[in-house]
C-alpha positions in Angstrom: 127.4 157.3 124.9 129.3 158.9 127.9 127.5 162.3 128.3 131.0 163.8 128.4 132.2 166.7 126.3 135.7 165.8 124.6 139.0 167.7 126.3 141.1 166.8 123.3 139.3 167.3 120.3 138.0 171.1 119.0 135.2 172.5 121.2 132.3 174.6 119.5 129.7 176.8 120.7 126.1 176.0 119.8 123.2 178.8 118.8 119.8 177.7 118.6 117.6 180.0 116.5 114.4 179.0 117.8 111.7 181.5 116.3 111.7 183.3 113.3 111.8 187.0 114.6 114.0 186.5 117.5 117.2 185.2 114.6 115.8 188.1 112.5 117.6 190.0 115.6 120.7 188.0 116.1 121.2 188.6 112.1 120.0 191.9 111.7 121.4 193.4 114.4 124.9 192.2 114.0 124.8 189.6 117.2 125.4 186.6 115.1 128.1 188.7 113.0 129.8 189.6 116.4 129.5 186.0 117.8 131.5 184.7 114.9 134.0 187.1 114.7 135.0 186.8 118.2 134.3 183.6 119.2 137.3 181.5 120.0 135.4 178.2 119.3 133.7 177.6 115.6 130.1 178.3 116.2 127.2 176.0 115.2 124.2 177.1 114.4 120.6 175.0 114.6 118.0 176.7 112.9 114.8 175.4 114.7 112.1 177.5 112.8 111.6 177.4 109.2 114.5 177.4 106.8 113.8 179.0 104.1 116.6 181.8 104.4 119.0 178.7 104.8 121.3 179.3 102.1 121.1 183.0 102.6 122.4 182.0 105.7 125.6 179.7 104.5 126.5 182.7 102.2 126.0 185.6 104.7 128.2 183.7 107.6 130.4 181.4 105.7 132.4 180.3 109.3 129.2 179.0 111.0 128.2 175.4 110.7 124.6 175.5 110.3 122.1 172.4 110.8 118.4 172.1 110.1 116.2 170.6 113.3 115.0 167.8 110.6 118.5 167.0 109.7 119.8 166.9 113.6 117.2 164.3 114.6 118.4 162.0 111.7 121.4 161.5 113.9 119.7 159.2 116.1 116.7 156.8 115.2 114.1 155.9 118.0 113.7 152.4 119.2 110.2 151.1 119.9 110.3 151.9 123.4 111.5 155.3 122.9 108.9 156.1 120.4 106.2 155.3 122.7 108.5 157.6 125.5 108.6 160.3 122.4 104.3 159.9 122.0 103.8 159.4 125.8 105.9 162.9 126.5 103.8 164.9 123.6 100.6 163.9 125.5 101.6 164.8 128.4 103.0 168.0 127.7 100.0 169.1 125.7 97.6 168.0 129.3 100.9 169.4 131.6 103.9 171.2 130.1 104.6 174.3 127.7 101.3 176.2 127.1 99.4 175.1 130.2 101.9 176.5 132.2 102.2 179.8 130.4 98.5 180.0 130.2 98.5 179.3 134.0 101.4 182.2 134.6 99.4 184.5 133.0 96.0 183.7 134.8 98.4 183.5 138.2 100.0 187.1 138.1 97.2 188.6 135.5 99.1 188.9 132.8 96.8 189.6 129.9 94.0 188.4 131.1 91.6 190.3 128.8 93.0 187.7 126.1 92.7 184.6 127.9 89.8 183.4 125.8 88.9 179.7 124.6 89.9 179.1 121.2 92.0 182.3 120.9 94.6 182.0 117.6 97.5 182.7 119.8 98.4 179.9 121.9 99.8 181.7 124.8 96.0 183.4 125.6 94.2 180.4 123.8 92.5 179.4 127.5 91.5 175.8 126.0 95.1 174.7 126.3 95.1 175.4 130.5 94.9 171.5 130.4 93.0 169.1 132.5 94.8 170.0 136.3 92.6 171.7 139.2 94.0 175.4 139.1 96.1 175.1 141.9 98.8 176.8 143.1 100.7 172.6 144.1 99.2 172.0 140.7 101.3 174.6 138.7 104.1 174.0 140.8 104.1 170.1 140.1 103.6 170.8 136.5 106.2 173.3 136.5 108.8 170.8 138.3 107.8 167.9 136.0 108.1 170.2 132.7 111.9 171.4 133.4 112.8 167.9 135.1 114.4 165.2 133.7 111.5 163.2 133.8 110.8 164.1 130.1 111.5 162.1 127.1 115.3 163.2 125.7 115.5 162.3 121.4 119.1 160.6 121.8 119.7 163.1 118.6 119.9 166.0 121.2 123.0 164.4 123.0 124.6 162.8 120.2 124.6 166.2 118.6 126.5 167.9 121.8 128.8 164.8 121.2 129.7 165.1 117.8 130.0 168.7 117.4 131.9 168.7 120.6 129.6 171.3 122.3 131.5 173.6 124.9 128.6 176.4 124.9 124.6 176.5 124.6 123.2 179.9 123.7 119.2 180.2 123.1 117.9 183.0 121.3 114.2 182.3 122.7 113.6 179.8 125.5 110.3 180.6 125.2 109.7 178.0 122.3 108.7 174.4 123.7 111.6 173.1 121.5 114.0 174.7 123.7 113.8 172.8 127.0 114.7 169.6 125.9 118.0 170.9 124.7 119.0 173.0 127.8 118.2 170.4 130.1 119.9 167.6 128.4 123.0 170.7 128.2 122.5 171.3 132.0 123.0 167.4 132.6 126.2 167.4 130.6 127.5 170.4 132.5 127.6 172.8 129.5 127.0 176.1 130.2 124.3 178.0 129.1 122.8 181.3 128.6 119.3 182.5 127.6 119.0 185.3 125.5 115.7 186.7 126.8 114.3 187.5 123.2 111.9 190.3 124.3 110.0 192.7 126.7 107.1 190.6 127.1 108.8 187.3 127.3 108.8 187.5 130.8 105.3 188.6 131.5 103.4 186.8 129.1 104.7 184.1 127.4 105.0 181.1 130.0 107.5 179.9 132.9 111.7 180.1 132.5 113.8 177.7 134.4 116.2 178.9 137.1 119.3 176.8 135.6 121.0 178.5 133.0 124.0 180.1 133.7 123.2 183.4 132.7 120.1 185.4 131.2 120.5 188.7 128.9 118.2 190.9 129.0 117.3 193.8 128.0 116.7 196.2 130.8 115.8 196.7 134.3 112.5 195.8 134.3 113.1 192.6 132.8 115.6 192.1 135.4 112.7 192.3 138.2 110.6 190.1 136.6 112.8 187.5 136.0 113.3 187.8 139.6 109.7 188.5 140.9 107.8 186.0 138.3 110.7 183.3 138.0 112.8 183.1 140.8 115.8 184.0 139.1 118.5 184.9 141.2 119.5 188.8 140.1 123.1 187.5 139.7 122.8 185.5 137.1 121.2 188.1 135.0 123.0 190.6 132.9 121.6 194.1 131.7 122.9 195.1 128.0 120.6 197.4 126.4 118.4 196.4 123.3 120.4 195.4 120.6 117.9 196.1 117.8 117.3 200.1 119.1 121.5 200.0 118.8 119.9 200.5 114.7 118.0 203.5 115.7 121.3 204.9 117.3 122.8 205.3 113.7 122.3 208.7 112.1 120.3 208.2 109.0 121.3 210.4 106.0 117.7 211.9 104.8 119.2 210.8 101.2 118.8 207.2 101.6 115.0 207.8 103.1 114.8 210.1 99.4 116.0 207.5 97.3 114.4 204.7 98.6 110.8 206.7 98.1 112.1 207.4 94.4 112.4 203.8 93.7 109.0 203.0 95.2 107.5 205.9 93.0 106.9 208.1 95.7 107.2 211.5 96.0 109.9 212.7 98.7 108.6 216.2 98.4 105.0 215.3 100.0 104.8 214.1 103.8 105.0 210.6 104.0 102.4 208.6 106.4 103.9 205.4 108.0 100.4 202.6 107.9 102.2 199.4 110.4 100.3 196.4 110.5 100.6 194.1 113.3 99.6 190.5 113.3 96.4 189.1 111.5 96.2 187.8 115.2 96.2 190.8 117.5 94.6 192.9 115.3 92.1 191.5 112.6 90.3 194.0 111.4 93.1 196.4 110.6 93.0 196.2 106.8 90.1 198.0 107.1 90.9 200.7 109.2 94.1 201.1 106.5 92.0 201.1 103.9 89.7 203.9 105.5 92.5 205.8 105.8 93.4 206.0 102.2 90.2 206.6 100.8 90.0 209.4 102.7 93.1 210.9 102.0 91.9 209.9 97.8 88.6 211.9 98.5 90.3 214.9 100.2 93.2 215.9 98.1 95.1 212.3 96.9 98.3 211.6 96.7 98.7 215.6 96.7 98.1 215.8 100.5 100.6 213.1 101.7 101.8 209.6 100.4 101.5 206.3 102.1 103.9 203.6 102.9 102.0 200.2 104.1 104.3 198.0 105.7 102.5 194.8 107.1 103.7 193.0 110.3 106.9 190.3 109.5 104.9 187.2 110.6 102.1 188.5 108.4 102.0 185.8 105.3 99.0 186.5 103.8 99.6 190.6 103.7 99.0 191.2 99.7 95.6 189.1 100.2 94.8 191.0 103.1 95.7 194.4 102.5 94.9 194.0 98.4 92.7 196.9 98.2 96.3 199.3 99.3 98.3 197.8 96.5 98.5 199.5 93.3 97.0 202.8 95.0 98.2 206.2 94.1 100.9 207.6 96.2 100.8 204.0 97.9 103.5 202.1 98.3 103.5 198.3 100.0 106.2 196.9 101.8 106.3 192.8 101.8 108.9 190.5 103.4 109.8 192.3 105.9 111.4 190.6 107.9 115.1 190.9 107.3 115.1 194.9 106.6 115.8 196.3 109.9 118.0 198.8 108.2 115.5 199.8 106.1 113.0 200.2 108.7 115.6 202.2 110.6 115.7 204.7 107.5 112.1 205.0 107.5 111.6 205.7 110.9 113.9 208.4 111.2 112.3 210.1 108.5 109.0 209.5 108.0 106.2 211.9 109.4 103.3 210.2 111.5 103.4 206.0 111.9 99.9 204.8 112.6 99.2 201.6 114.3 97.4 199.6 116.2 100.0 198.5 119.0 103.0 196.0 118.9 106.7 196.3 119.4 106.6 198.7 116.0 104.8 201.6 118.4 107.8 201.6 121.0 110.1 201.6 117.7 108.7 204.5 116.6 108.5 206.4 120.0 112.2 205.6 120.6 113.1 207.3 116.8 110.9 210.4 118.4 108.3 209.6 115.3 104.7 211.1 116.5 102.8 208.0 116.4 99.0 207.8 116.5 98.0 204.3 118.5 94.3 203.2 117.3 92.7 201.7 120.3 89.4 200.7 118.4 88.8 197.5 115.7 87.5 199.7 112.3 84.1 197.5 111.0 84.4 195.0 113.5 81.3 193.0 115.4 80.4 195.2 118.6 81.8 194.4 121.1 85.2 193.7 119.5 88.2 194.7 121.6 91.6 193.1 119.3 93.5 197.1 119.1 92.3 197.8 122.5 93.9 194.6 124.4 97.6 195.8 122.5 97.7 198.1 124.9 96.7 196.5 128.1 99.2 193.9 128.3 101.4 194.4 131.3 104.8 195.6 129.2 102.6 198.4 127.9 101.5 200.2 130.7 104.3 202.5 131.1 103.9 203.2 127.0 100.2 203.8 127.3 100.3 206.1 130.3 103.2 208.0 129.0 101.6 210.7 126.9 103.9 210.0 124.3 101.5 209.3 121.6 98.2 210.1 120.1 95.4 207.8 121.1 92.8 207.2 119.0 89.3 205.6 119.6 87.5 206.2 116.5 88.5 207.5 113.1 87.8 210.8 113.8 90.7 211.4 116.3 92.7 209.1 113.7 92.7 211.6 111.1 93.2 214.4 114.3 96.5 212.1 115.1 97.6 212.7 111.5 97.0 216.2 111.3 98.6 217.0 114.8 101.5 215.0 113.6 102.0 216.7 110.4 101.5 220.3 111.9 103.2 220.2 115.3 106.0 217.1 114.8 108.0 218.3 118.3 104.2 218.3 120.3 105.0 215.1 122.1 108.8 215.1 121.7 110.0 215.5 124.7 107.7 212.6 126.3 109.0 210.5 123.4 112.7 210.9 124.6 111.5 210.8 128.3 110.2 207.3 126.9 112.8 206.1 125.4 115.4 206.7 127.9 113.0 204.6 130.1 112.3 201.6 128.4 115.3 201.4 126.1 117.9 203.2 128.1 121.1 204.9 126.1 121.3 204.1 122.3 125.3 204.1 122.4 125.5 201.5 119.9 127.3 199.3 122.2 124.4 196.9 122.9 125.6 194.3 120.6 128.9 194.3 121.8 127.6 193.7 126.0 125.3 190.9 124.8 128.8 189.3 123.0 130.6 189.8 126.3 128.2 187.9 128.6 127.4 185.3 126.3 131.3 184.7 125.5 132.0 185.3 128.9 129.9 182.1 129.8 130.3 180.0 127.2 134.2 179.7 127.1 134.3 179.5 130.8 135.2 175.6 130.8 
């Protein structure tokens, strides 16, 4: 195989969707839509993560060549030797590479270091997985130049699939899965140029090391900009600022009639205030259910469905929601939300519209703040073992600082100043207004609606360059 990309026959541009919520972003927000309209090569699409929504897929963006991860590797079988090379590489990453080294960058620059806890559910604070190395600084710094070398174990699938498909352009919508590297590095030695789509806020500060060699980086704002520098060693010139193209939704005026007939399908009563319940993961916050459920059998005992309904909308990545949360469903004035992951339009309505969110941290709470929605952030774990801090450590993480010392929501430490949150919200709706928008113009800069269009640029820009 030669390694080089043909001149004669049709170039493409690749997009891996690694993770599941990051390509709910490139769809939802219109990136994908945008990519293959102006794209002068085809586009091919890998879907990395689960494929469930394949088909949906095909039908929705019937230009795009999309490929499963299980059907790419069929392009090439293993020999003997690279087999033990393929078993060899996933010991050694597991003692050396992905999540030692993000647990490591955490510990180094204390990045959520009330998390780092053995056994944790989350991988990226699960402090078993620091691996076997003396926590040294030459240490990190040899694992980090052995993990983004070429040192590692390549499946020959990777560059037959550049070769076939004729691969001008690589663009990542999360680098910060371990599947990632193996396909930008085999990219970088084939000269194909490259951008990383920096998926999120916290990506930099939390969730393990990037490598300096791509030839661009998107992100989302300023401060992302700084870490990449500060935490990376990312040159400042190779990173483009764009705005956040999921808030570009929250930019769209929302006619109040869609918000009134989508509570009329649910049964819900548009004439009573509606209360907004979020759920975050099972993960971050455990015990959540039963704060949620606290919540509404205190509204039943104090007036019902007469004082204000109740939307419950569980977290995306939440797959065991109707179990979990089985004591809201059915409920007077209750509706439940499932599968929500691809509805950001929906969600868009709702938070424009809706009266109070309550929640216990997570991207949903800076959601709300930017759609000027008084929010009331619980801070404790309702019937949870003392001692238990899960709703308190969503709001220490590094990213939230500037959100938790803003003044722009209600905190809440016990139930009590929950129900206070509500009420406040319900009475005074412009109390913490002007904060919100203070906020927002922080964090997510100007919603102009043009965010999907600058990520286009700079990625197009890049990719078609050769």
């Amino acid at each position: 195989m030669s390694g080089e990309i043909s001149t004669s026959r049709p170039k493409s541009v690749l997009v891996i969707l690694s993770e599941a919520m990051c390509t709910r972003v490139f769809v939802e927000s219109g990136i994908l839509d945008e990519l293959e309209r102006r794209s002068p090569y085809p586009l091919v699409a890998l879907l990395a993560h689960d494929n469930f929504r394949l088909s949906e897929y095909k039908r929705r963006f019937g230009k795009i060549k999309f490929l499963t991860l299980e059907g790419m590797l069929k392009r090439a079988s293993l020999s003997f030797f690279q087999k033990v090379g393929f078993v060899s590489d996933r010991w050694l990453d597991r003692c050396f590479g992905f999540y030692p080294l993000a647990l490591r960058q955490s510990l180094k620059h204390g990045f959520n270091t009330d998390r780092q806890i053995a056994g944790h559910k989350n991988a990226f604070h699960n402090h078993d997985m620091v691996g076997p190395a003396p926590m040294w600084d030459v240490c990190f710094k040899a694992m980090r130049w052995w993990y983004f070398s070429g040192m590692r174990f390549f499946h020959p699938a990777i560059e037959k699939l550049y070769m076939d498909e004729n691969v001008a352009g690589l663009l990542v919508n999360n680098s910060q899965t371990p599947i990632i590297h193996a396909f930008a590095y085999k990219a970088k030695s084939m000269r194909i140029p490259m951008v990383n789509y920096v998926a999120s806020w916290d990506h930099p500060i939390g969730k393990g090391v990037f490598p300096a060699y791509y030839d661009r980086y998107i992100v989302q704002n300023r401060v992302m900009e700084e870490a990449l520098s500060r935490y990376h060693g990312i040159p400042t010139e190779l990173v483009t600022i764009t705005g956040w193209p999921q808030m570009d939704k929250y930019g769209i005026k929302r006619s109040v009639n869609d918000f009134y007939s989508a509570l009329t399908k649910w049964g819900v009563d548009p004439a009573k205030p509606v209360i907004l319940l979020a759920g975050n993961t099972p993960v971050n916050s455990p015990y959540e259910h039963h704060l949620y459920e606290k919540i509404v059998n205190w509204r039943d005992e104090n007036g019902g469905a007469d004082r204000w309904s109740v939307i419950m909308r569980p977290h995306p990545k939440d797959t065991n929601c109707k179990e979990r949360f089985r004591s809201l469903i059915g409920r007077d004035g209750v509706h439940f939300q499932c599968d929500t992951l691809m509805d950001m339009d929906l969600l868009a309505t709702l938070l424009a519209n809706v009266s109070c969110v309550v929640c216990t941290g997570g991207t949903i709470l800076l959601d709300s703040l930017v759609n000027d929605r008084p929010v009331v952030g619980v801070t404790y774990d309702q019937n949870a073992p003392e001692g238990s801090g899960f709703a308190r450590s969503n709001y220490t993480m590094r990213h939230y600082s500037q959100v938790w010392q803003s003044g722009a929501f209600y905190h809440a430490d016990n139930f009590e100043q929950v129900l206070e949150g509500i009420q406040r919200s319900l009475l005074a709706p412009k109390e913490l207004s002007a904060r919100r928008k203070e906020l927002a113009k922080q964090i997510a800069g100007d919603m102009d609606g043009g965010a999907v269009a600058r990520v286009v640029d700079a990625a197009l820009e890049t990719l078609t360059q050769r």
